[in-house]
N, C-alpha and C positions, 0 to 999 in steps of 0.2 A: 642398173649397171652392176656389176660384180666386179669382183677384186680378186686378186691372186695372193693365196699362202703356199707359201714355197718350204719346204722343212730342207735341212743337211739330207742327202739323197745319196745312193750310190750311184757312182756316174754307169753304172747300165741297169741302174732301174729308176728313170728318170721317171716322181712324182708330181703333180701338178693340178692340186685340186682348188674350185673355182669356187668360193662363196661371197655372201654379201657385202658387205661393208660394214652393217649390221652387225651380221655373226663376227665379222673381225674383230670389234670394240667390247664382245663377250668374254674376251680370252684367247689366247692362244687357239689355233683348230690343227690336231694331230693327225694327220692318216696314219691308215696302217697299210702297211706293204707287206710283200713276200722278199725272205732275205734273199742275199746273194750269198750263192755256195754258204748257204748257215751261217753267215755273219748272224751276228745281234749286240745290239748296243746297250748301253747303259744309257736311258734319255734322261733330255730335261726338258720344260717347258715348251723350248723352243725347239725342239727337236724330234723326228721320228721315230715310232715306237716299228722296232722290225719284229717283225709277225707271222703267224699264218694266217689264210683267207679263212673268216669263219664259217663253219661245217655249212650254216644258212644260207651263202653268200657263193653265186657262182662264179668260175673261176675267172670268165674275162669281164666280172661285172668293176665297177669300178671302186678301190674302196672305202671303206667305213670312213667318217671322218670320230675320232673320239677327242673330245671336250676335258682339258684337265684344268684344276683353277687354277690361279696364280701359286709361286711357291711350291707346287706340291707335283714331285715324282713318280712314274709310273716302274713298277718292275713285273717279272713275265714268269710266272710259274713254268719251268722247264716242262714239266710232265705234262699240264690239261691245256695249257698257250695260254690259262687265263691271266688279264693283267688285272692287278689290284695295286689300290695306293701304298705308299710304304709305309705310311703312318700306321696304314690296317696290318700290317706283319709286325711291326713296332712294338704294336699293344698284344700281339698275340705272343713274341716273344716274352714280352715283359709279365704277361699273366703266367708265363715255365717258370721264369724265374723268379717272381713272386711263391709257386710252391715250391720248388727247391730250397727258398729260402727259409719256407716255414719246417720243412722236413729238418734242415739244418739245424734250426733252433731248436728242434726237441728231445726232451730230456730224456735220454735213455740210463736206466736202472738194471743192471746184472749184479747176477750171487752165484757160488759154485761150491763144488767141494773139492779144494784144494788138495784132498790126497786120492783125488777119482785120477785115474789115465783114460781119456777122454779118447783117444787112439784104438781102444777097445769096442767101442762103440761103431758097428758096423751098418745096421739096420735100427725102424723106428715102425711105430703103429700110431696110430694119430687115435685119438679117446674119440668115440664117437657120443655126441649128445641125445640124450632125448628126446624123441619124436617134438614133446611140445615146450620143451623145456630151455626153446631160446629164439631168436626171430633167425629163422633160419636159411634169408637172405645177407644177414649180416653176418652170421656163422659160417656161410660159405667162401666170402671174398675172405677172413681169417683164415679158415683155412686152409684154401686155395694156397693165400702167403705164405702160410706157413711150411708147407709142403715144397713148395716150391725154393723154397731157400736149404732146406734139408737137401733133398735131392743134387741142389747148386754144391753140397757140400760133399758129395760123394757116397751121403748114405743112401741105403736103399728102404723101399717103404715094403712092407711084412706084416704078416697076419698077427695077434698079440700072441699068440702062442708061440712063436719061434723069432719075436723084435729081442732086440735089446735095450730100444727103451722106450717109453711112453712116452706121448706128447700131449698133453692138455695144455689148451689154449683157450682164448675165448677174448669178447670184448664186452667189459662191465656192462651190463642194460640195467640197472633198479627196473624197472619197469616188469621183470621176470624173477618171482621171489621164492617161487615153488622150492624146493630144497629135495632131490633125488639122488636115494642112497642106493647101493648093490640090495639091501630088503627091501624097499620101493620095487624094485625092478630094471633100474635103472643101465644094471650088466658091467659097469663098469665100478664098483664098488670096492669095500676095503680090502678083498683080496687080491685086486688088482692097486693098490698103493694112493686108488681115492677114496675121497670124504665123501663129496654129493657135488653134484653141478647147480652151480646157484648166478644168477644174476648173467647166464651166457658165459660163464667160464668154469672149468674142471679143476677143481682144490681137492691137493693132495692130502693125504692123510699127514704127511707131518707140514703142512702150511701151518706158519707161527704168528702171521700178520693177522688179526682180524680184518675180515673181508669186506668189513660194513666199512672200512675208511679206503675203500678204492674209489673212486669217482667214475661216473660216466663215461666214456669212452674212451677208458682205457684198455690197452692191448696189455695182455696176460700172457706167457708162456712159460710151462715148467715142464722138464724133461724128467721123466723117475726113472731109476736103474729096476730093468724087467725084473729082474734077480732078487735085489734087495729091498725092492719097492721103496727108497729113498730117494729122493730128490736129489739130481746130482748137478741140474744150472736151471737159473730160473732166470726172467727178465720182463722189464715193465716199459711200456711207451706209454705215459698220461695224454690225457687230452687231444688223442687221435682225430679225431673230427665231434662234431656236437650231438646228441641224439635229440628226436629221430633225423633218419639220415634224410637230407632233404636234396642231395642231389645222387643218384644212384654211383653215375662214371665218377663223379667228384670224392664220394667216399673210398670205391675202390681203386682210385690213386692213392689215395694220403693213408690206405692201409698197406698196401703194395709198398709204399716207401720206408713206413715207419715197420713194417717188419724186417724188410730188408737192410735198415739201419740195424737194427734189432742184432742179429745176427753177423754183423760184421765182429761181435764180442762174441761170438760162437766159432771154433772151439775157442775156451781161455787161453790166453797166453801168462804166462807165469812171471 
């Protein structure tokens, strides 16, 4: 013998599917329908999920029945028709803003020189590293940020013969200790206003910090005036993510973020 579940229906798309008495005592039993004129509804338990026929499913077949538990709502991805639980968007929202949260919390570090006019500064040339001189996966999503937040800013990127100012960056790795001067070979040396690239970042010739008390994943950027080969803003984000990097898209968010925090203190405001 079979039993009738009835859902809320559009009165001209009258649903009417037939299961056991059995499957009744399982749960709720949902069809899915074709809307009227694009209605679509926000369901509950007891209610139809309005739909399209899946790609699988022909069209005069009859259809789907889908199973939701107790308590728990269905919502309907505009773009692919797919329905997932809300719970499952829930947890997917809550893990954005879990890292927004943590971007939030970190601690940015800037320094400048207060009698530069930063207005001058029109173009930039990004330091290029040493073939082997850093993991240069991790060198690249740095980078990438850093360029891109430049660019964001209006300046333009230039060969170092005609930038206005240098940009070495980098992200601490200990793990890379080799030390590469302009006599190494390295090309970007003391006549261009660095020291040596060490540990995955470009230290200028006047950097006053020792380098041995940066930690691990931190983000490095210092700007030098082409001209003067001084440092004219420099800035720090500690504890970017943890080395080595163990999730690839996961590091290049939380560098994308913390450089673009970075740079919200670029140009200085006085």
């Amino acid at each position: 013998m079979t039993g009738l579940a009835i859902g809320h229906v559009h009165p001209h798309t009258p649903i009417i599917s037939t299961t056991s008495p059995a499957s009744l005592s399982n749960g709720p039993v949902i069809p899915t329908a074709i809307p009227h004129s694009g209605e679509r509804r926000d369901p509950t338990p007891n209610s139809l999920i309005w739909g399209a026929v899946p790609s699988n499913q022909s069209a005069g077949a009859a259809p789907k029945l889908l199973r939701v538990p107790e308590g728990e709502h269905m919502t309907t991805n505009s773009e692919s028709g797919v329905q997932m639980p809300r719970k499952i968007r829930r947890l997917a929202m809550a893990g954005g803003l879990l890292l927004a949260a943590a971007c939030a919390g970190q601690q940015v570090t800037t320094d400048y020189s207060p009698s530069t006019s930063f207005s001058q500064y029109r173009s930039f040339a990004l330091v290029t590293p040493p073939d082997s001189g850093s993991q240069q996966l991790l060198d690249q999503r740095v980078r990438n940020a850093v360029e891109a937040q430049l660019l964001a800013k209006g300046l333009i990127q230039n060969d170092r013969e005609s930038a206005d100012l240098f940009v070495g960056y980098g992200m601490v790795d200990k793990t890379h200790t080799r030390i590469y001067s302009y006599n190494d070979g390295w090309g970007w040396g003391g006549r261009w206003g660095w020291r040596y690239w060490r540990w995955g970042v470009a230290w200028p010739m006047t950097v006053q910090r020792q380098v041995e008390t940066y930690t691990d994943g931190t983000v490095v950027v210092n700007l030098v005036d082409a001209k003067t080969k001084q440092v004219v803003w420099e800035g720090e984000v500690p504890g970017v993510l943890p080395l080595p990097v163990s999730s690839p898209t996961g590091a290049t968010e939380k560098i994308n973020a913390a450089v673009a925090k970075l740079f919200t203190k670029y140009p200085p405001q006085a």
